[in-house]
ZATORNU-975881 format. One record per atom (N, C-alpha, C): residue number from 1; x, y, z. Coordinates in steps of 0.2 Angstrom, whole numbers, plus 5000, padded with zeros to 4 digits. Example, Ala and Ser with C-alpha at 12.3 -4.5 7.8 and 13.67 -1.06 7.14 Angstrom:
BEGIN
> 1, 5066, 4972, 5039
> 1, 5062, 4978, 5039
> 1, 5066, 4984, 5039
> 2, 5064, 4989, 5035
> 2, 5068, 4995, 5036
> 2, 5064, 5000, 5039
END
This chain:
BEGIN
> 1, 5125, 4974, 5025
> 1, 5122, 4980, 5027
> 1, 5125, 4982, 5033
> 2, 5127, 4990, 5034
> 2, 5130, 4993, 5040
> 2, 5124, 4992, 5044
> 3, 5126, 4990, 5052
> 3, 5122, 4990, 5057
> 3, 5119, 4997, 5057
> 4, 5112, 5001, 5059
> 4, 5110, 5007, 5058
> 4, 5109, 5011, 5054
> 5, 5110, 5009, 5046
> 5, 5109, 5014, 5043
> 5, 5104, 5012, 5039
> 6, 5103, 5017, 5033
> 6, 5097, 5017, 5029
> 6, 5097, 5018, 5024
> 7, 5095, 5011, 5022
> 7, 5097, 5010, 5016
> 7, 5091, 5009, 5008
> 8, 5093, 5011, 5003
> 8, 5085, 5010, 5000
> 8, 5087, 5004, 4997
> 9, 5079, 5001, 4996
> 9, 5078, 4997, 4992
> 9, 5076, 4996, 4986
> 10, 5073, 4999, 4985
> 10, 5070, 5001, 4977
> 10, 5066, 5007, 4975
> 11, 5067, 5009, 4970
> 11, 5062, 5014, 4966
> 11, 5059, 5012, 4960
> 12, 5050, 5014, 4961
> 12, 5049, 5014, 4954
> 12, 5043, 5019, 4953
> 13, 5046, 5022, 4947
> 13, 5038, 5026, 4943
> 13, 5035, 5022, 4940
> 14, 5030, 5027, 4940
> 14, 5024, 5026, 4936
> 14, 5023, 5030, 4932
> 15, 5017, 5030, 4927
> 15, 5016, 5035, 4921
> 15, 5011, 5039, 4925
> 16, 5004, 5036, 4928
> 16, 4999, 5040, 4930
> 16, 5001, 5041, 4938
> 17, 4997, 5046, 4940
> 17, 4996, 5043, 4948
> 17, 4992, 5039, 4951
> 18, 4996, 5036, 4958
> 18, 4993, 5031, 4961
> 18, 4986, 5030, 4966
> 19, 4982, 5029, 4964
> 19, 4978, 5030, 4967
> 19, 4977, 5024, 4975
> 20, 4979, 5020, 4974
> 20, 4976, 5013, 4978
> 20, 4982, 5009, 4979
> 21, 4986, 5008, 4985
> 21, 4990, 5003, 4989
> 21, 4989, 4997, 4991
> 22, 4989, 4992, 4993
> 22, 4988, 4984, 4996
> 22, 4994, 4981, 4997
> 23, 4992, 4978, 5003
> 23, 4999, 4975, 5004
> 23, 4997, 4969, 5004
> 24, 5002, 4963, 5004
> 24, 5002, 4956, 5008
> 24, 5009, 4955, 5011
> 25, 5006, 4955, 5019
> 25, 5015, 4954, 5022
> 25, 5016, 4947, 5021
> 26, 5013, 4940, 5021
> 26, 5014, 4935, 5020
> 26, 5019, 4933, 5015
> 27, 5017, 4936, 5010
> 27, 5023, 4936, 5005
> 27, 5026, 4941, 5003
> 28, 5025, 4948, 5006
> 28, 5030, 4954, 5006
> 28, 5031, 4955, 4999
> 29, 5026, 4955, 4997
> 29, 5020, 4962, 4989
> 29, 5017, 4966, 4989
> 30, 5018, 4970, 4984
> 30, 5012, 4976, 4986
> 30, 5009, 4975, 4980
> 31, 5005, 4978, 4978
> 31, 5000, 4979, 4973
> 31, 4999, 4987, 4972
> 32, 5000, 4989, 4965
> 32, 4997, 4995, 4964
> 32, 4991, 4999, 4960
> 33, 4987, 5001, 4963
> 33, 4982, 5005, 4955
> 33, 4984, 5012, 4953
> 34, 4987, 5012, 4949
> 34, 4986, 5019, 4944
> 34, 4983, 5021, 4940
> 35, 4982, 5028, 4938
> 35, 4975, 5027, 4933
> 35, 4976, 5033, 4927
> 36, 4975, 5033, 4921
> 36, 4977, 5039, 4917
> 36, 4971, 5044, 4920
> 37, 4973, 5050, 4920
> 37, 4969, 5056, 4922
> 37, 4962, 5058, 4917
> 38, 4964, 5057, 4911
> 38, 4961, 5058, 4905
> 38, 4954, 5055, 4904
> 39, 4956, 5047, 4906
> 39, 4951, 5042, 4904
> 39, 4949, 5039, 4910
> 40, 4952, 5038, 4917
> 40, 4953, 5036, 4923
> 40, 4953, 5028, 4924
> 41, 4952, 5025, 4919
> 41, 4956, 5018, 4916
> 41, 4961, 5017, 4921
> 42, 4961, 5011, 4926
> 42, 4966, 5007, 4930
> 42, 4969, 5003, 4926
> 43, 4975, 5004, 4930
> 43, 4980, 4999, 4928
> 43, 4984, 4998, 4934
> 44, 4985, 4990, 4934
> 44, 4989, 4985, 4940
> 44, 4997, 4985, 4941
> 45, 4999, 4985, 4945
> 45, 5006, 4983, 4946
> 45, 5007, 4979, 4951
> 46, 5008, 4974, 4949
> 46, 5012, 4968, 4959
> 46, 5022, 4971, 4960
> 47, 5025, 4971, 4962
> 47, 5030, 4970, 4965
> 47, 5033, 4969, 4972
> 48, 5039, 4965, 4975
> 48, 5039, 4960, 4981
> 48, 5043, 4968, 4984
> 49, 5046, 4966, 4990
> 49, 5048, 4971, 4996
> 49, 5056, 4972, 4993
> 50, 5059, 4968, 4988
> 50, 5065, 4968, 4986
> 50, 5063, 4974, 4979
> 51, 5058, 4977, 4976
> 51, 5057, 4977, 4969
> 51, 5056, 4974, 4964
> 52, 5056, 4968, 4964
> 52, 5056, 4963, 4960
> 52, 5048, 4963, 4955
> 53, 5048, 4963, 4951
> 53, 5042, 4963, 4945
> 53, 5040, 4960, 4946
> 54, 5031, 4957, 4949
> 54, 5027, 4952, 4948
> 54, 5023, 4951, 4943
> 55, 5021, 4956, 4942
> 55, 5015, 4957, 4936
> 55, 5017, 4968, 4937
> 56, 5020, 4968, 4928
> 56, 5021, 4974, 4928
> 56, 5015, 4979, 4925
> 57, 5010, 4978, 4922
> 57, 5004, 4980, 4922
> 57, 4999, 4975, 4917
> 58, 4993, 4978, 4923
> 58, 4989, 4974, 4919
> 58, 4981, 4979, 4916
> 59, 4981, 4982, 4913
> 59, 4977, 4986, 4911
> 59, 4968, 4983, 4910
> 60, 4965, 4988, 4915
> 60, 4957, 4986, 4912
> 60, 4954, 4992, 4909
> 61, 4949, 4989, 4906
> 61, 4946, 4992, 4902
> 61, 4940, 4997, 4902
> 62, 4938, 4996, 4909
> 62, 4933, 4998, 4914
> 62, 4933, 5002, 4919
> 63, 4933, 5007, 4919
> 63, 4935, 5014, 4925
> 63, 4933, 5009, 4930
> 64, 4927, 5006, 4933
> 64, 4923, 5005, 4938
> 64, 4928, 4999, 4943
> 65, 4933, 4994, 4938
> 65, 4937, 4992, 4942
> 65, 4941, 4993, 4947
> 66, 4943, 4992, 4954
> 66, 4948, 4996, 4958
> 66, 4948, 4991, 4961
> 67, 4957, 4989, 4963
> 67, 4959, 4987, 4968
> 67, 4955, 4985, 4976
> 68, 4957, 4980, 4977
> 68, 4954, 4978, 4984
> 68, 4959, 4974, 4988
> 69, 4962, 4970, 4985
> 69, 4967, 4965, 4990
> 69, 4972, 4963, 4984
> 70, 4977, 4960, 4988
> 70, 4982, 4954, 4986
> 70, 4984, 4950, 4992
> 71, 4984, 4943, 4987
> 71, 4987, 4938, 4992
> 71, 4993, 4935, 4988
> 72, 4997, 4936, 4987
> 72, 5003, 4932, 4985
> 72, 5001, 4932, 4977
> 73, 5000, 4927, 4975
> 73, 5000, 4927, 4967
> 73, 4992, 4928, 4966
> 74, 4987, 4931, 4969
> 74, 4980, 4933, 4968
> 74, 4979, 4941, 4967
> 75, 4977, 4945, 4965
> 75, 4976, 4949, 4963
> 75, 4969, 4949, 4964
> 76, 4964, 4953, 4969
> 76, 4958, 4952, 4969
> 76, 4956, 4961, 4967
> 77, 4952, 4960, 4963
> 77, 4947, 4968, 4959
> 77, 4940, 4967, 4960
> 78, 4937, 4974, 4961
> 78, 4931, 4975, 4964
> 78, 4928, 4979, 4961
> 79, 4921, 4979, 4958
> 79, 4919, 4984, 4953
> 79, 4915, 4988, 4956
> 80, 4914, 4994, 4956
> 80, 4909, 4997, 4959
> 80, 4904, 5004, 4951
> 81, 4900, 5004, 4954
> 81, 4898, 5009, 4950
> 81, 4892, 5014, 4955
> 82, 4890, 5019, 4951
> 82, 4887, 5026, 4954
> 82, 4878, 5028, 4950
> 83, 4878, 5021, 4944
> 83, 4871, 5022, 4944
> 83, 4864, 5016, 4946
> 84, 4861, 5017, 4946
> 84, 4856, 5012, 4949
> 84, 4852, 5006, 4945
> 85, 4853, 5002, 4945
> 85, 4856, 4998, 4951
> 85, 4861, 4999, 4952
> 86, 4865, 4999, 4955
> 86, 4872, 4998, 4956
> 86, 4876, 4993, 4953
> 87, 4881, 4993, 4948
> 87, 4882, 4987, 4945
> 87, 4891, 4987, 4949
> 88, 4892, 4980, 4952
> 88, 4896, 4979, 4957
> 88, 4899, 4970, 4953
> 89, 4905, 4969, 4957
> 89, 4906, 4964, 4951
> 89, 4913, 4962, 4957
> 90, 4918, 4956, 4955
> 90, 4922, 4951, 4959
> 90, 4927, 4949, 4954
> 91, 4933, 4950, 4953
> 91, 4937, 4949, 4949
> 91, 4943, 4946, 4955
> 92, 4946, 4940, 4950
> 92, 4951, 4937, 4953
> 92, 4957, 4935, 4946
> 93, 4962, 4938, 4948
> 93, 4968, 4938, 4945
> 93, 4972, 4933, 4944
> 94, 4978, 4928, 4944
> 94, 4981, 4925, 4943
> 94, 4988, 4927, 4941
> 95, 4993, 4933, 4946
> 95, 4997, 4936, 4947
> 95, 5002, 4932, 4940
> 96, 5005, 4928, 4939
> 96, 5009, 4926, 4939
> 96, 5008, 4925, 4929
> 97, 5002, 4921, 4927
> 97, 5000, 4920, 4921
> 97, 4995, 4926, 4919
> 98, 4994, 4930, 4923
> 98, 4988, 4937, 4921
> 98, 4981, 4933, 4919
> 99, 4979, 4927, 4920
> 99, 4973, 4924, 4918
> 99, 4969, 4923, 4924
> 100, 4963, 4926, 4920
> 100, 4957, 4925, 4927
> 100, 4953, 4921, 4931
> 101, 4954, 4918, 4937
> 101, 4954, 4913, 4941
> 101, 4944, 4914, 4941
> 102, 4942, 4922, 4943
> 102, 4934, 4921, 4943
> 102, 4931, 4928, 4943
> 103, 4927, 4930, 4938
> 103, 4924, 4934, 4937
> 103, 4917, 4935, 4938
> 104, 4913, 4935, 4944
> 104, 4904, 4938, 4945
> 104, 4903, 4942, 4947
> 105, 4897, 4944, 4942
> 105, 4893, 4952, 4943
> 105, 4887, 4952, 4947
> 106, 4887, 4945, 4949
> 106, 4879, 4943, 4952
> 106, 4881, 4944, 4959
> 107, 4887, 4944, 4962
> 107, 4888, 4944, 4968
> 107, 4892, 4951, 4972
> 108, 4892, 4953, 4977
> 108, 4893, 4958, 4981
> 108, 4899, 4958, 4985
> 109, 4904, 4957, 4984
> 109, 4910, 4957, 4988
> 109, 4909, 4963, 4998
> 110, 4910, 4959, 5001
> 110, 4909, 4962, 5010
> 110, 4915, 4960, 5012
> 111, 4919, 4956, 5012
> 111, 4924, 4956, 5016
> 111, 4930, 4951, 5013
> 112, 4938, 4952, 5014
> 112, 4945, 4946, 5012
> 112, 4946, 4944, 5017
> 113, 4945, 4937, 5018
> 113, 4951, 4933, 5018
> 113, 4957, 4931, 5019
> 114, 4959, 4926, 5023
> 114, 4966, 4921, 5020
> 114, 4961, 4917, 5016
> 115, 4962, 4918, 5008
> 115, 4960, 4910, 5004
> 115, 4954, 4913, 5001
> 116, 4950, 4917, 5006
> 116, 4942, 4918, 5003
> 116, 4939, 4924, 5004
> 117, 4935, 4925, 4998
> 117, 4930, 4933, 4998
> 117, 4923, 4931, 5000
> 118, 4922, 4935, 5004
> 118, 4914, 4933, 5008
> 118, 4911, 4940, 5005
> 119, 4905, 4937, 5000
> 119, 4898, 4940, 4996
> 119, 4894, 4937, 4997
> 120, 4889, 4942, 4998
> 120, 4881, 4942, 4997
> 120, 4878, 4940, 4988
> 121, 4875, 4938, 4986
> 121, 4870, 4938, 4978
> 121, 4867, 4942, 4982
> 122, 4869, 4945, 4974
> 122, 4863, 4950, 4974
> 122, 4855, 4950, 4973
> 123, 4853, 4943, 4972
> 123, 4844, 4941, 4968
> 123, 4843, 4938, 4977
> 124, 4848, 4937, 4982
> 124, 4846, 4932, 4985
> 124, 4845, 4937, 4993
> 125, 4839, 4936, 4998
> 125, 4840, 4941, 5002
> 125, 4845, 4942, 5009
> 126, 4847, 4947, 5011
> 126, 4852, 4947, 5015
> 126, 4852, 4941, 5020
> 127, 4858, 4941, 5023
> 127, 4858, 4936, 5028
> 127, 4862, 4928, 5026
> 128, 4861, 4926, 5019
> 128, 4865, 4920, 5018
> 128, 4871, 4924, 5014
> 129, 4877, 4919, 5015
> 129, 4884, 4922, 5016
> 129, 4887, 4918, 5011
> 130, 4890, 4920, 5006
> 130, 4895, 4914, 4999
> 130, 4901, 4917, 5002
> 131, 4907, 4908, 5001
> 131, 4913, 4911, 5000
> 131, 4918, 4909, 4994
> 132, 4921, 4914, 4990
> 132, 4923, 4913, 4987
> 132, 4932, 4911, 4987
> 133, 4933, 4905, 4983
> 133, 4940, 4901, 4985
> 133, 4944, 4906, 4981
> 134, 4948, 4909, 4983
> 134, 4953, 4914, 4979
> 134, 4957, 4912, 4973
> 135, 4960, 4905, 4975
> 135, 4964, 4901, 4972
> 135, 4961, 4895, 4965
> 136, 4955, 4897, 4967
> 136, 4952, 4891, 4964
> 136, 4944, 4894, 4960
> 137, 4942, 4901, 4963
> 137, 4936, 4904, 4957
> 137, 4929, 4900, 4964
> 138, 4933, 4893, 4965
> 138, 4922, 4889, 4966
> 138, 4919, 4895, 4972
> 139, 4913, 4893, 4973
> 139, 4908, 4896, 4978
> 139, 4906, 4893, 4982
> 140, 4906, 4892, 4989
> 140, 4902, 4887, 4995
> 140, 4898, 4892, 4999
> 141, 4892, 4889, 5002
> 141, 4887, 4893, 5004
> 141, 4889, 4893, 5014
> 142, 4897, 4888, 5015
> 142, 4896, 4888, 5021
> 142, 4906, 4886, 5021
> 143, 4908, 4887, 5028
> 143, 4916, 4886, 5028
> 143, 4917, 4884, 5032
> 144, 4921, 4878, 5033
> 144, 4920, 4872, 5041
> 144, 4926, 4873, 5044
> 145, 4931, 4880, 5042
> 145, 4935, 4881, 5045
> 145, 4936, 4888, 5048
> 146, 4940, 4890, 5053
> 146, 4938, 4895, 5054
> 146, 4943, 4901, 5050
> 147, 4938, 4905, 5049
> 147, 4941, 4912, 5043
> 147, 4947, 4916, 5047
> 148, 4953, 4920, 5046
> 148, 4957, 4923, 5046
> 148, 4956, 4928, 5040
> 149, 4959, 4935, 5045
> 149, 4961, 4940, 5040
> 149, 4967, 4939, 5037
> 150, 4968, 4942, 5033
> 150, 4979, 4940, 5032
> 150, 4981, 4944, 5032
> 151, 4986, 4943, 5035
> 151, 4993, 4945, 5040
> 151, 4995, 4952, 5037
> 152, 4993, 4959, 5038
> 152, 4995, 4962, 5035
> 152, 4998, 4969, 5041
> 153, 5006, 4970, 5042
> 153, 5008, 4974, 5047
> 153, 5008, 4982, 5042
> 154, 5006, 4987, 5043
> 154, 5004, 4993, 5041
> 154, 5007, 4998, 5045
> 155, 5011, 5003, 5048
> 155, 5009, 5008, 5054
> 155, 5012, 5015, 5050
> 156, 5007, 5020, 5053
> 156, 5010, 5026, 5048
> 156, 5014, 5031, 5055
> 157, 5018, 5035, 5056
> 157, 5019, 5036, 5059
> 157, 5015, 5041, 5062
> 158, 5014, 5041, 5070
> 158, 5012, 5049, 5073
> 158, 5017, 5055, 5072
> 159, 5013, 5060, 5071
> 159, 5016, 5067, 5073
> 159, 5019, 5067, 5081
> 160, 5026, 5069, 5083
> 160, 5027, 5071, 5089
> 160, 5027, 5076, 5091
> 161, 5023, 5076, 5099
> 161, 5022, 5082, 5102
> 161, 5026, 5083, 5109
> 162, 5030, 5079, 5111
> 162, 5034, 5079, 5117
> 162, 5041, 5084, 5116
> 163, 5042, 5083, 5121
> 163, 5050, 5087, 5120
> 163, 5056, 5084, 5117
> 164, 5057, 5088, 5112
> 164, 5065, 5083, 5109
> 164, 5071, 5084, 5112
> 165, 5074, 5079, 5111
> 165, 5083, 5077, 5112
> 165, 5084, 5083, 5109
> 166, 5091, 5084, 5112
> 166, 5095, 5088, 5108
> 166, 5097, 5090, 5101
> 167, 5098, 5083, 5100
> 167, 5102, 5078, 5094
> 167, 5096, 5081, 5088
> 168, 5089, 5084, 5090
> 168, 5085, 5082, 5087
> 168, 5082, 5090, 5086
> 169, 5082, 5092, 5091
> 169, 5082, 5101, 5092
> 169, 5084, 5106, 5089
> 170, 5089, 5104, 5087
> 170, 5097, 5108, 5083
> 170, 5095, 5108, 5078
> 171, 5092, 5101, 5074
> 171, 5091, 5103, 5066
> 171, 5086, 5108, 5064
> 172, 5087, 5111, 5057
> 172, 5082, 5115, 5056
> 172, 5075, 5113, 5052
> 173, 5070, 5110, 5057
> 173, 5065, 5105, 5055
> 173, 5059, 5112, 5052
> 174, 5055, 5110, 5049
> 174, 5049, 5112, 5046
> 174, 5044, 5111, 5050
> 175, 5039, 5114, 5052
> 175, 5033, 5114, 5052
> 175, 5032, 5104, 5058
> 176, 5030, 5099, 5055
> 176, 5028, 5092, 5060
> 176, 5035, 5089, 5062
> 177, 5034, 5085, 5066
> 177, 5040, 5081, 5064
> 177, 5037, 5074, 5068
> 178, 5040, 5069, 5067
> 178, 5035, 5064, 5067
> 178, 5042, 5057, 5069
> 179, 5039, 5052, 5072
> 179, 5044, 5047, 5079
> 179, 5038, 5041, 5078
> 180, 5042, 5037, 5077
> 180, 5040, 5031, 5076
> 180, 5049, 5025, 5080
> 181, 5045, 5021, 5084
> 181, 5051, 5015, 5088
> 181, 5052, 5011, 5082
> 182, 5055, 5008, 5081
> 182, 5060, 5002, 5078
> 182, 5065, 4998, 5081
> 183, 5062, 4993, 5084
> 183, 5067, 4988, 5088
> 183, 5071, 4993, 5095
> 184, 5077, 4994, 5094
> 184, 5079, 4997, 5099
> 184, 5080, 5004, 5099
> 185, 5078, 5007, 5090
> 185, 5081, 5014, 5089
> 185, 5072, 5016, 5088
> 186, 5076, 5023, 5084
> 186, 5071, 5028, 5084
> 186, 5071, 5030, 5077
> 187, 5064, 5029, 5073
> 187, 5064, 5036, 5066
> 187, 5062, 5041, 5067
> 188, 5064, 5045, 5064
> 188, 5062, 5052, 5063
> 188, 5062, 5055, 5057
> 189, 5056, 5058, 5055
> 189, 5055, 5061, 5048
> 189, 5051, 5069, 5048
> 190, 5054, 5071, 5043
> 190, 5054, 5077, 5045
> 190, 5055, 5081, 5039
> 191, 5053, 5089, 5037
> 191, 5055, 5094, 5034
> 191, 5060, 5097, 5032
> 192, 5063, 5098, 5026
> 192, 5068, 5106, 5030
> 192, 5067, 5111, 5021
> 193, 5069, 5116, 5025
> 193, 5070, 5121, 5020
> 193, 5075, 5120, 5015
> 194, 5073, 5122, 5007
> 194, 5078, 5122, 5002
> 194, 5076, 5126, 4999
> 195, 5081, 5134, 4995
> 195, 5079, 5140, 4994
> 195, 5071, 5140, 4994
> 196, 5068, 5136, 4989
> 196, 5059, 5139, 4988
> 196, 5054, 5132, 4988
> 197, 5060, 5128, 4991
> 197, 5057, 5120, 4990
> 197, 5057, 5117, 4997
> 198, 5055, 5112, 4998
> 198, 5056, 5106, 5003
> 198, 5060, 5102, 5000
> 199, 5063, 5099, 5007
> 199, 5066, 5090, 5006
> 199, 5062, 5088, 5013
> 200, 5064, 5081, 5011
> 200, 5058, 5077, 5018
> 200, 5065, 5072, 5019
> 201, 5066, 5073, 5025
> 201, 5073, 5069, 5027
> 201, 5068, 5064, 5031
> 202, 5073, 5058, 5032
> 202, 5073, 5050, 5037
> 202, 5077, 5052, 5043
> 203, 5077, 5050, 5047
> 203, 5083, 5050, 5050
> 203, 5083, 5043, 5058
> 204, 5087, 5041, 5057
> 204, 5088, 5034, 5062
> 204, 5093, 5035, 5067
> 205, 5088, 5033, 5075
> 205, 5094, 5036, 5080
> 205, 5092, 5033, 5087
> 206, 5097, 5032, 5090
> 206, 5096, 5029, 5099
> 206, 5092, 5035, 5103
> 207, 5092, 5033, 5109
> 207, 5090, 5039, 5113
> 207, 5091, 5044, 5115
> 208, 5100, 5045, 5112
> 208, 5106, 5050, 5112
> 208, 5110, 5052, 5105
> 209, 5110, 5048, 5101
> 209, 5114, 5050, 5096
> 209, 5109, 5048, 5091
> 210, 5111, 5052, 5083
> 210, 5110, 5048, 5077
> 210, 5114, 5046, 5074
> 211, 5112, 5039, 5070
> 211, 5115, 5036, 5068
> 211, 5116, 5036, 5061
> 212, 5111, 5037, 5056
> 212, 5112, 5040, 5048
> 212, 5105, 5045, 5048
> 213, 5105, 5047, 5043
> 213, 5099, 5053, 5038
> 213, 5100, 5053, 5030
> 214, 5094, 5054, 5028
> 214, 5094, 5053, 5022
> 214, 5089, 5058, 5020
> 215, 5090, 5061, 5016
> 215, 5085, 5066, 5011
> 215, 5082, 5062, 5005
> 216, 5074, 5060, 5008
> 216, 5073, 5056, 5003
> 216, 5070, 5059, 4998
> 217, 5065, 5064, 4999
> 217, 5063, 5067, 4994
> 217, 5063, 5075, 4994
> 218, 5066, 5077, 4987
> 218, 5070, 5084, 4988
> 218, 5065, 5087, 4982
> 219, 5067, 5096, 4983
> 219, 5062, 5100, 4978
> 219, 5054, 5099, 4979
> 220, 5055, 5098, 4985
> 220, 5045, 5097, 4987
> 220, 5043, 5104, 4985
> 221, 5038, 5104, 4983
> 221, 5034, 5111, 4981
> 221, 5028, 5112, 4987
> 222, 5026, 5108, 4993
> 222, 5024, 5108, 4996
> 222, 5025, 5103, 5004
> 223, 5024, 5105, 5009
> 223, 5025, 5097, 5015
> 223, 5019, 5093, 5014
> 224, 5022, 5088, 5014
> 224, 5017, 5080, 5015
> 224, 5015, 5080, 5019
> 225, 5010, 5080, 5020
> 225, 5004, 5079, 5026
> 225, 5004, 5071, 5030
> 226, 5008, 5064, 5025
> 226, 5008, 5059, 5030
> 226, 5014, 5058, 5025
> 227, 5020, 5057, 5028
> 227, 5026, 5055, 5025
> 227, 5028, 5047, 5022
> 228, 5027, 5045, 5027
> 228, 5029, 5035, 5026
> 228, 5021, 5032, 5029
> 229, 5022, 5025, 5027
> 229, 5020, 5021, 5031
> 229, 5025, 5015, 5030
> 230, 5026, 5011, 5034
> 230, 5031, 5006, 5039
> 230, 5028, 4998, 5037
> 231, 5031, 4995, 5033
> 231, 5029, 4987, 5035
> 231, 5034, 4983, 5036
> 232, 5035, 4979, 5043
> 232, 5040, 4979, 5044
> 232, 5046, 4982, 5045
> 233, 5052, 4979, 5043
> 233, 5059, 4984, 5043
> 233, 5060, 4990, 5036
> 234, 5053, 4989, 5032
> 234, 5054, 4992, 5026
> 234, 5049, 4999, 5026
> 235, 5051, 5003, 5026
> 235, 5047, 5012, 5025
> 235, 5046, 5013, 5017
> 236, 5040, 5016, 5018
> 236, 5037, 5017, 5009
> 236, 5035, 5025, 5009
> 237, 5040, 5026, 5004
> 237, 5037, 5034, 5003
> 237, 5033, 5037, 4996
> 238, 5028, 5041, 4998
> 238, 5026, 5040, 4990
> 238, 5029, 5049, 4986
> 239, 5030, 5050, 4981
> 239, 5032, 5056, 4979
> 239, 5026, 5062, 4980
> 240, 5028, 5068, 4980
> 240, 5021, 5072, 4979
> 240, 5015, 5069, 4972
> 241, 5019, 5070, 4967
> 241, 5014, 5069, 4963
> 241, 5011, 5060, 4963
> 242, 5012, 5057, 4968
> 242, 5009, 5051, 4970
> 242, 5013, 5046, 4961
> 243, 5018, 5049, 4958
> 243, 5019, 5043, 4953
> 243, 5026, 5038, 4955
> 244, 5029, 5040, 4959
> 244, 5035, 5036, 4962
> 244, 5035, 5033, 4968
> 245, 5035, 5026, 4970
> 245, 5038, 5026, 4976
> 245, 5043, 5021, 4978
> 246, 5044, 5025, 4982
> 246, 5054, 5022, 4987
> 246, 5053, 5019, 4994
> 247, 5057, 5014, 4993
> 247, 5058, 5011, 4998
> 247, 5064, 5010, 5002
> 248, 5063, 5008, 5008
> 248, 5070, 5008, 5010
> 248, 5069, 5005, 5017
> 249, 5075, 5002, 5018
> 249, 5077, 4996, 5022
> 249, 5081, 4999, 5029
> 250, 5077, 4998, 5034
> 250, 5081, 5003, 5040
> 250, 5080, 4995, 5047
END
């Protein structure tokens, strides 16, 4: 790869749009839900930071399911619902064989994780804590090590409000324009006009010069309100109609 430029990594659609993102940087996966508009029915996707297919869907049958985490080959789902009682549920996935590690409807998922999901039972009164072994389904009422969040680096860029470079002021930007660091450079992502459309350009640069630009996404029918978010050296962009997204390696 050219020092400086920006390169992508992969694209992929989807049929529905995407409702719900999760990352794990540990093992540099995402996890996706999408959902048909009609029936509102989820469906799953994992893939790594390369594009690679980890589990290319997994469809459920149950609106009330939705994403909550991944850890590597774990896939964790969380049921929720809107009538009373509320019927709330814990599903654990098994990325790799699509067989379910552990499934309770007794129990109230509150917090992930490295390894384990910390729920309350529902019959039992607040205050005592279960933790659920990701990898393994069992339940312990007590953990004799200490818990970690996992590792997940995220940053979506600020809009810039200071004074621009030159290099930076020349072009014909739209509307935000937005600056985000990278090691020793700069991103910049931005607007521009095309007859009755938008494009959303990249662009990667020192204090003084650019060093590449990319028009990632063209015929916008409206500006994106948040462009990217960043994990690591990799940028994720999603399309307007939330069914595509592109990644790329800066």
């Amino acid at each position: 790869m050219t020092k400086y430029t920006i390169n992508k990594a992969f694209e992929k659609y989807f049929p529905y749009p995407i409702w719900k993102i999760e990352i794990d940087c540990t093992k540099k996966c995402l996890a996706i839900e999408y959902r048909n508009p009609e029936n509102t029915l989820p469906t799953f996707a994992v893939f790594d930071f390369s594009g690679r297919d980890l589990l290319r869907s997994y469809e459920e049958q149950e609106k009330e399911w939705t994403l909550e985490a991944v850890q590597g080959d774990y896939l964790i789902l969380k049921q929720f619902g809107s009538n009373t009682p509320i019927k709330e549920g814990i599903k654990i996935i098994h990325v790799p064989s699509k067989s379910i590690i552990y499934t309770g409807m007794e129990y109230i998922l509150h917090d992930v994780f490295q390894g384990y999901i910390k729920a309350t039972h529902r019959s039992i009164p607040s205050g005592l804590n279960f933790y659920i072994n990701i990898h393994t389904g069992e339940i312990q009422n007590r953990i004799n090590t200490p818990l970690n969040y996992p590792l997940i680096h995220v940053h979506y860029p600020p809009p810039y409000t200071g004074k621009l470079p030159q290099f930076i002021e020349n072009l014909p930007v739209v509307d935000t324009i937005w600056l985000q660091p990278l090691k020793n450079n700069f991103i910049w992502a931005y607007h521009t006009k095309a007859n009755e459309s938008y494009n959303l350009n990249l662009c990667i640069s020192s204090r003084t010069e650019i060093f590449d630009t990319k028009i990632i996404l063209n015929n916008l029918t409206r500006l994106i309100p948040q462009p990217y978010f960043q994990v690591e050296e990799y940028i994720f962009f999603l399309s307007n109609t939330k069914q595509k997204i592109v990644a790329y390696l800066v």
